[in-house]
N, C-alpha and C positions, 0 to 999 in steps of 0.2 A: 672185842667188847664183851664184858658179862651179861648175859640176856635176864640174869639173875636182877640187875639191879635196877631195872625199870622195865612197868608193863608198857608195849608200842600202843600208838597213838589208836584207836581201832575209831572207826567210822560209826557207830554203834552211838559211844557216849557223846560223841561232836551231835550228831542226826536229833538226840534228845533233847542238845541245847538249846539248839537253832527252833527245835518244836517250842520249848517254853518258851524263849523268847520271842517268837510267834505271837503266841498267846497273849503276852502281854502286850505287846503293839496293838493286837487286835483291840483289847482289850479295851486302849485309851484313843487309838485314832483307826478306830474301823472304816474310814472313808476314803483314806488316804493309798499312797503309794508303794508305802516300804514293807505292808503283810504281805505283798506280792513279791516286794523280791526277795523274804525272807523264805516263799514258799519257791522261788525259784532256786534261793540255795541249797534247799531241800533235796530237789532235784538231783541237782548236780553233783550231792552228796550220795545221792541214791546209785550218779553211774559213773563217780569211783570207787563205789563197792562193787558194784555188777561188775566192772570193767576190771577190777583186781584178778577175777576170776576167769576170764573170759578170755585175760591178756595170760595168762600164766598157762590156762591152756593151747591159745597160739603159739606161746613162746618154746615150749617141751616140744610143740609139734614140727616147727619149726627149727629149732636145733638139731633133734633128730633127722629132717633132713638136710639141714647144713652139712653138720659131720659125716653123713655118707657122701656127700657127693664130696665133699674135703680127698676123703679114702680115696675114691675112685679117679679124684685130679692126681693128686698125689701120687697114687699108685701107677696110672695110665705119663705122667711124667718121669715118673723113675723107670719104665717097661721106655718108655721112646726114647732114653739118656742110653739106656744097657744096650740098649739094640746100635742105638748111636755108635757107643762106643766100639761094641762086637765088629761093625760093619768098617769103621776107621781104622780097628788093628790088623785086620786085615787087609786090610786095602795097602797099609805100612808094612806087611810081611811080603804080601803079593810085589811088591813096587808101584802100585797106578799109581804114587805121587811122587812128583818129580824135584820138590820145596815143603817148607812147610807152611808155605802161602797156600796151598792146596788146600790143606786144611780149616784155613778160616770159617769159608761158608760153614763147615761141619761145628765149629765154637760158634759163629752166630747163631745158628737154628739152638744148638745146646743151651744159650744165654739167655733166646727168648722163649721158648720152653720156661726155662725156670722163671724167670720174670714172670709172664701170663701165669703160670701158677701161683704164684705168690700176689698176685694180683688176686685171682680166682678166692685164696685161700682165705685172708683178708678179709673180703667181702662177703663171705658165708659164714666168717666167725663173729661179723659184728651184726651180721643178718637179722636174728632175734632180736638182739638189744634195740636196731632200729624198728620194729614195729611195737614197741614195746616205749619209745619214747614220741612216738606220733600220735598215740591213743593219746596218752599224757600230757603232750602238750597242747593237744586240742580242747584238753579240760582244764587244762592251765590257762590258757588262754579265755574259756569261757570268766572262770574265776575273777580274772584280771577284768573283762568286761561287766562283773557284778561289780567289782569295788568301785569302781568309774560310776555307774549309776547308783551308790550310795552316797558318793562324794557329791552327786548335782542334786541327790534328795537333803540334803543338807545348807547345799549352798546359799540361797533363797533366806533362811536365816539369820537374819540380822542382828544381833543384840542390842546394836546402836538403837534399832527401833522399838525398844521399850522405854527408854529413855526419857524423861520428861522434856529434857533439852531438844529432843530429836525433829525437826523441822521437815515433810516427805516432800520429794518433788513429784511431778508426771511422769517421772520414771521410773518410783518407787516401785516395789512391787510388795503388793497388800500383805500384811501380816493376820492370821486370824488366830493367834495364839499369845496366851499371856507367858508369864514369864516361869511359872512351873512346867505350865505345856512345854513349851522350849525347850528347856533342861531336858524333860526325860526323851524328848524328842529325839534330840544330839547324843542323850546318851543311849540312845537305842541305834541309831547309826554307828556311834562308835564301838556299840558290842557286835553290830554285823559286821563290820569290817576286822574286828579281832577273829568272828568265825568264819570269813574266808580266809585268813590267815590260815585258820589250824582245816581250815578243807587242802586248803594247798598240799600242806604239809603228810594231809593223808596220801598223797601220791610222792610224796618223798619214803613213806614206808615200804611203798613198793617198787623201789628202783633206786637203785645207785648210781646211778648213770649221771656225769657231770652236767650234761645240759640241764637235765629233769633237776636235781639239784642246783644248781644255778639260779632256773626260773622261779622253782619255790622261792630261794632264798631272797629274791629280785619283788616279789609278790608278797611277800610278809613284810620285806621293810615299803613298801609301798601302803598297805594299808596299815601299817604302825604309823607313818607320816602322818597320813591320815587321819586316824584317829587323833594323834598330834595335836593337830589342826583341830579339831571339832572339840579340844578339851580347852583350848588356847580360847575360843568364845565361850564355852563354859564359864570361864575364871572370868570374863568380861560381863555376865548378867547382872543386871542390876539385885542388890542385896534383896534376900526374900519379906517382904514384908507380915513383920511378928503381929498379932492381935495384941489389945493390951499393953 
């Protein structure tokens, strides 16, 4: 990929939206629930930057000691294989073996040798990458449980009940908003759930790792549903009423 042909998504310009946006919520429903979760996305915006940093210097430090103790399996395997071997051409010059069934235990030890190391090997080169996708998914995660409480700060809105026709029962549950309120209501839901979208995705800049990529991917069409939904009552308000 050209790194020439797009600037990466940086946490920076997302942090500023999320503040306007803020703002304007505050703006028109200060009393309400959703300036809080917009300062909670805030948040969370705040420790996939902190955590960018924090994670990259676990991971150097961590690699660094993968890769040696890699050497030192590797090395200390290939030292017990030569000795191995040393000690069996000998033992085949001298005659102690009377078959060469003799020799198997000396191929078993050799086979599992290499196996545990390659076992060993394995696990110390994916070492980094996994603490590197636990941070992340535990902020994916949190993510995923912001979109969830913007979808029940929405639910509650009914369009049907602007409606002249609209009949409430004792189940209803009271509306204190007219039909502009509503609108920018939902469409303020639906712009927080677009910005934990592009939060997700800030932790897709910092890792290539299939899961981590995955879960963004899983998190962005989730809140685009979402949003989906919250546009689909949109297009259901009753028409605005013109003065004159």
């Amino acid at each position: 990929m050209n790194p020439d042909l797009h600037e990466p998504l940086e946490a920076g310009p997302v942090r500023d939206t999320v503040t306007q946006l803020r703002s304007r919520i505050v703006a028109r429903f200060p009393h309400r629930g959703l300036p809080k979760v917009a300062g909670d996305l805030l948040i969370l915006i705040d420790e996939v930057e902190s955590s960018a940093t924090l994670i990259n210097r676990r991971i150097q430090l961590a690699r660094l000691a993968s890769r040696a103790l890699m050497v030192l399996i590797l090395a200390g395997t290939l030292l017990a294989l030569a000795l191995a071997v040393r000690d069996a051409a000998r033992a085949v010059v001298d005659g102690q073996f009377d078959s060469s069934l003799d020799l198997l235990p000396l191929v078993e030890t050799a086979i599992n040798d290499i196996v545990f190391a390659g076992i060993a090997v394995f696990f110390l080169w994916s070492f980094p990458e996994r603490i590197q996708r636990g941070q992340l998914l535990n902020l994916l995660h949190q993510l995923r449980s912001t979109a969830h409480i913007i979808d029940m700060h929405q639910l509650t809105k009914d369009p049907e009940q602007l409606k002249p026709t609209f009949v409430p029962t004792e189940a209803s549950v009271p509306l204190d908003l007219d039909r502009d309120q509503m609108e920018r209501y939902l469409d303020y839901c639906s712009e927080l759930l677009s910005l934990v979208g592009k939060t997700a995705a800030l932790c897709a800049e910092e890792s290539r790792d299939n899961v981590i990529l995955d879960t963004v991917a899983r998190i962005e069409t989730l809140t685009a549903g979402m949003s989906r939904k919250i546009w689909q009552k949109i297009s259901t308000l009753p028409a605005p009423v013109v003065d004159g």
